[in-house]
N, C-alpha and C positions, 0 to 999 in steps of 0.2 A: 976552228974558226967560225964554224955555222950556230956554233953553242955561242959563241959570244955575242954575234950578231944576234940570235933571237933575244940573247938575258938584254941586250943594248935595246930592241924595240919595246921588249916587256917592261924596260924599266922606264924610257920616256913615256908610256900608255901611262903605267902606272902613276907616274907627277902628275900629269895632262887631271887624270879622273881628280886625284887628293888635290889639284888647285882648286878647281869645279867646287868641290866637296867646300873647303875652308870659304870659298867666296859666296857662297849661300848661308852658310852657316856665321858671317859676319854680318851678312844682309837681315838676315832677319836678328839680328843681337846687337843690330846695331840702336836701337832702342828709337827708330825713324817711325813713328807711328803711320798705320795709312790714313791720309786721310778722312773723315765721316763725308758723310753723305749728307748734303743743305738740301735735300729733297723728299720729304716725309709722304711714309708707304698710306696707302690706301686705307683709307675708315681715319686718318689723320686730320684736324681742321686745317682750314687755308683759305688763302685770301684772294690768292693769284696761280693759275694753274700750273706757274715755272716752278711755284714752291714744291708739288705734288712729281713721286716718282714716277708715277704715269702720262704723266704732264695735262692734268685734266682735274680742274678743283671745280665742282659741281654742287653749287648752294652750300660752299663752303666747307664741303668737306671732297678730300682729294676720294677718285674714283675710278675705276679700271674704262679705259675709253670701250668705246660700242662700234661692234660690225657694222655693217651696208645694212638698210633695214632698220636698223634698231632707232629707237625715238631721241633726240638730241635737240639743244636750245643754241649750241657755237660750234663752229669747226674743230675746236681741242676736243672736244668731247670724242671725237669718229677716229679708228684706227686710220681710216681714207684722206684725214684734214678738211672732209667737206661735210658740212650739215644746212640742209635746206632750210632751216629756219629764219624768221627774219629776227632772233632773238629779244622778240617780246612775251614767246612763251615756248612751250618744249613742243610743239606742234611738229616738228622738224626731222627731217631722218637722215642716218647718216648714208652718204650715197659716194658712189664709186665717180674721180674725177673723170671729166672728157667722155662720159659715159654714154650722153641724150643723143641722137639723131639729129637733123636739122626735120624740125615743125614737130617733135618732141615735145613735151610741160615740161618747164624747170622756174630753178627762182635763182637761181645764178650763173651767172659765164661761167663758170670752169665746169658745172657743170655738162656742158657742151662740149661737140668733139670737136676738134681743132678747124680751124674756116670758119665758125658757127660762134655766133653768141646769143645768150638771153634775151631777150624783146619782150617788155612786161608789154608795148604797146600791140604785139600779136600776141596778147592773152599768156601772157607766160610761157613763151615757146622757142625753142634755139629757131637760128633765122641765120641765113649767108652773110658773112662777114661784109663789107662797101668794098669798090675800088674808089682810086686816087680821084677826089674831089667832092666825095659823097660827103651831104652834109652829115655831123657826127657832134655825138656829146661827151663822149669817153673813147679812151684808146681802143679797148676791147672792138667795139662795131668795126674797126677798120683792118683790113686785110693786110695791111700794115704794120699794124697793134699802135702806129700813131696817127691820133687827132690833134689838130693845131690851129685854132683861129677857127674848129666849130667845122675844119673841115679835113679829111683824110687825106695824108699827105705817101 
């Protein structure tokens, strides 16, 4: 009886593996092509950086994005999504977000660590988010993250 039981497990193992087997081996004969890829490798031309596998199209040709440090003209360019340029020329570096201190140099809010935004009017420097009523000209200034009618709500 213990011989039958084993040949009885051994045999459903057995189907179990040979179904596996046949449905891979349909899968790929099934003549389903995979998809290509709408996203051209690096040293490829382009137009727009969604075109580029890297997602970063660089005086028109796709390009491997840049660490923290490295020089950058737009955000696509930086593994981090932020470059401090004001993209009129590659002046710019790619920097880590939420990074600056408050009275820090930056040239953009995210730049800034949370509470904090950019104030080109304190010389480029993160600066304490407003409370409710502060006058305001962007959401960012307010501790809020909303500005309404020029004032923090």
């Amino acid at each position: 009886m213990k011989f039958i039981h084993t040949l009885f497990i051994a045999l459903i193992f057995s189907t179990a593996l040979l179904l596996q087997v046949q449905a891979a081996s349909s899968a790929q004969a099934s003549g389903v092509p995979t998809p290509p890829s709408n996203n051209a490798p690096n040293g490829s031309s382009c137009k727009k950086s969604s075109e580029c596998e890297s997602g970063n199209c660089m005086y028109s040709v796709c390009k491997q994005k840049q660490h923290d440090g490295a020089h950058c003209y737009k955000d696509a360019s930086c593994y981090s999504g932020l470059c401090t340029s004001d993209k009129k020329s590659v002046n710019g570096k790619c920097v880590h977000p939420h990074s600056v201190w408050r009275g820090g140099k930056c040239k953009k809010d995210a730049q800034c660590v949370h509470g904090t935004f950019c104030s080109i009017l304190e010389g480029d420097r993160c600066r304490t988010t407003f409370g409710r009523g502060h006058s305001c000209s962007r959401d960012s200034v307010c501790r809020s993250g909303l500005c309404r009618k020029r004032k923090c709500t």
